[in-house]
C-alpha positions in Angstrom: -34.1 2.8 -8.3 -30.4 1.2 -7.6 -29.1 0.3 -10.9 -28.2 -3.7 -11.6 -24.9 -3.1 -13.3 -22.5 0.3 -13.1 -19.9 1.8 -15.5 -16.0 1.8 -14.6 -14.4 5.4 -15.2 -11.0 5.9 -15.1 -10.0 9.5 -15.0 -6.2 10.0 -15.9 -5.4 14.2 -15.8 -9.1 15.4 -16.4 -9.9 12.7 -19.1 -12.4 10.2 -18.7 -12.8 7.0 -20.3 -15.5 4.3 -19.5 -15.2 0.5 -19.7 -16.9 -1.0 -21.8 -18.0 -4.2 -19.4 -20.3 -3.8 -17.1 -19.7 -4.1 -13.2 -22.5 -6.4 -11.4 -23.6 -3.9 -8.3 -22.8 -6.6 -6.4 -20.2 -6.2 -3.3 -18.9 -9.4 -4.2 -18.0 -8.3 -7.9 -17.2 -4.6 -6.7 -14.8 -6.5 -4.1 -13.2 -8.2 -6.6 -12.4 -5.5 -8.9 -11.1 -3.4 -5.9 -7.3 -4.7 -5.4 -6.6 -4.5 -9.2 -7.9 -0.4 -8.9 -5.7 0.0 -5.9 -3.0 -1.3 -7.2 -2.3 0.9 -10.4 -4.2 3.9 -8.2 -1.1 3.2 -5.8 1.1 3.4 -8.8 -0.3 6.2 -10.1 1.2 9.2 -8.6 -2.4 10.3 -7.8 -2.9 11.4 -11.7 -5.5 8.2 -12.0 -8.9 8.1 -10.5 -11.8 5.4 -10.2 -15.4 5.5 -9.9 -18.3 3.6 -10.4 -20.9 4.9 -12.1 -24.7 5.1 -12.6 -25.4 3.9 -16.8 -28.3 5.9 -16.9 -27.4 9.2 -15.7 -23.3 8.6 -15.4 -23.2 9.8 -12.2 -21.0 8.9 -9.9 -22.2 6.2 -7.1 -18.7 4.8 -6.0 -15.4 6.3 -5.8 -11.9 5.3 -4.6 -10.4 8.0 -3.2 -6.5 8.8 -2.8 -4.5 6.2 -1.2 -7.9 4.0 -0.5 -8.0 0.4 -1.2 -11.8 0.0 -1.3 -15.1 1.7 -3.0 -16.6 4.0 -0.8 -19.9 6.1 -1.6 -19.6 9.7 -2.9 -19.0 11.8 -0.1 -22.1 14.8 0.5 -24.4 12.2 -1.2 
């Protein structure tokens, strides 16, 4: 069952921490999330990392990947 709403996790050096608003799984609300991520992702150094995540299980169903500007599905999955 695809989930109506998923969990923003920011991990910065191995910690993870979970906003508390929900994300619509919507591309249009994923979309607009995306250049704010990029930016301080860009910023970053590579230490910060995004994904979007399932609230019932918290795994992971989105990710932006080094350098990436957009969501992109959980590669192997």
């Amino acid at each position: 069952m695809t989930p109506t709403h998923l969990r923003l996790a920011i991990i910065n050096r191995g910690r993870v921490m979970i906003v508390d608003e929900p994300i619509p799984n919507h591309p249009a609300a994923i979309a607009d999330l995306e250049p704010a991520c990029a930016q301080l992702h860009s910023k970053s150094r590579r230490a910060i990392h995004f994904q979007l995540r399932d609230p019932a299980d918290g795994r992971a169903v989105l990710v932006m990947e080094h350098g990436a500007t957009k969501f992109q599905p959980l590669k192997g999955f």
